[in-house]
C-alpha positions in Angstrom: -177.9 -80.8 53.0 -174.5 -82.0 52.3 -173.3 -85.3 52.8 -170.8 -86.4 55.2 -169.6 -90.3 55.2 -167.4 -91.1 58.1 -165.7 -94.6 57.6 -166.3 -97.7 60.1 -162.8 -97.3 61.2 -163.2 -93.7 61.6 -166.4 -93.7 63.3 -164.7 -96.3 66.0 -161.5 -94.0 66.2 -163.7 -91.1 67.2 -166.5 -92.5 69.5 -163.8 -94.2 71.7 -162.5 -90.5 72.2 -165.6 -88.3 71.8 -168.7 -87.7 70.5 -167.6 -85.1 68.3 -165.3 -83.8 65.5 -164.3 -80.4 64.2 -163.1 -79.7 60.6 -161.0 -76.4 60.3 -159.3 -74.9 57.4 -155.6 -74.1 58.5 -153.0 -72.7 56.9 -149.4 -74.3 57.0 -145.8 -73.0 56.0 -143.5 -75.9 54.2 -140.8 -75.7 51.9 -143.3 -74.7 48.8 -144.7 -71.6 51.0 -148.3 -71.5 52.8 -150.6 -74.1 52.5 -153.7 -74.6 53.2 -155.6 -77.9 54.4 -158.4 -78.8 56.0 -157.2 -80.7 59.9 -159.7 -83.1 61.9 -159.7 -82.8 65.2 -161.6 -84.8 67.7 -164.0 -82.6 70.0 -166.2 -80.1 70.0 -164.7 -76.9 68.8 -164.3 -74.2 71.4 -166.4 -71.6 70.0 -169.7 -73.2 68.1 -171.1 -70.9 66.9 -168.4 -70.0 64.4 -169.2 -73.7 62.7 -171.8 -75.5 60.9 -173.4 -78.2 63.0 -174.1 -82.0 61.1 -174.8 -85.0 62.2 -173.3 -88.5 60.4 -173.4 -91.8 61.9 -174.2 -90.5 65.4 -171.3 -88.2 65.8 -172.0 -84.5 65.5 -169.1 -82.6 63.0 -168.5 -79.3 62.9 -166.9 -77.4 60.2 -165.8 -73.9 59.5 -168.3 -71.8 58.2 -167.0 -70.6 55.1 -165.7 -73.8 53.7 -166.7 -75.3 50.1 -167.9 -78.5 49.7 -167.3 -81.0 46.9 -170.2 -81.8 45.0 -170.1 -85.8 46.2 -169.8 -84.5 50.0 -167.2 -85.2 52.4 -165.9 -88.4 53.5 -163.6 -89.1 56.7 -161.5 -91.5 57.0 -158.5 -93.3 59.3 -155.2 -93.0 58.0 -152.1 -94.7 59.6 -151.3 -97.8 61.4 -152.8 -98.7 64.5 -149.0 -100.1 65.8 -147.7 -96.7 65.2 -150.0 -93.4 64.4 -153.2 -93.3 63.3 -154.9 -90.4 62.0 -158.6 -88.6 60.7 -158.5 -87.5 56.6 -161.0 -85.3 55.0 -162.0 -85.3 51.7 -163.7 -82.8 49.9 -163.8 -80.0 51.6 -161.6 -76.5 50.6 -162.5 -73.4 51.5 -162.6 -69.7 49.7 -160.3 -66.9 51.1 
């Protein structure tokens, strides 16, 4: 089972907007060519059964099957500032291509 740690600030970020997150693996273009990250995003995804199901902390997250897991888990976390933008960070997680 891997572990999944999702801040106090996070958790509160995400239950006031769902019950739910969904970790994908996207790739980017920038000025240094693709890149690619993992993106939270609140909600269920819309096709489950391409995702691994976990629970932590009461909120189910789903994550892209395929992705590699550090070996200390994953950790989520709120970025930002609530005045201006606040946003979900992953930590741990890549994933093979």
């Amino acid at each position: 089972m891997i572990k999944i740690q999702v801040s106090e600030d996070a958790r509160d970020f995400i239950l006031k907007r769902a019950d739910a997150v969904t970790i994908e693996v996207m790739e980017m273009s920038g000025c240094f060519g693709l890149v690619i990250m993992p993106v939270v995003i609140e909600g269920e995804p819309p096709e489950p059964e391409n995702y691994d199901e976990f629970m932590s902390g009461g909120i189910k997250v789903y994550i892209s099957k395929g992705a590699v897991f550090a070996p200390e888990g994953l950790r989520i976390n709120l970025v930002g500032d609530e005045q201006i933008y606040q946003a979900l960070e992953i930590k741990g997680l890549s994933c093979e291509f």
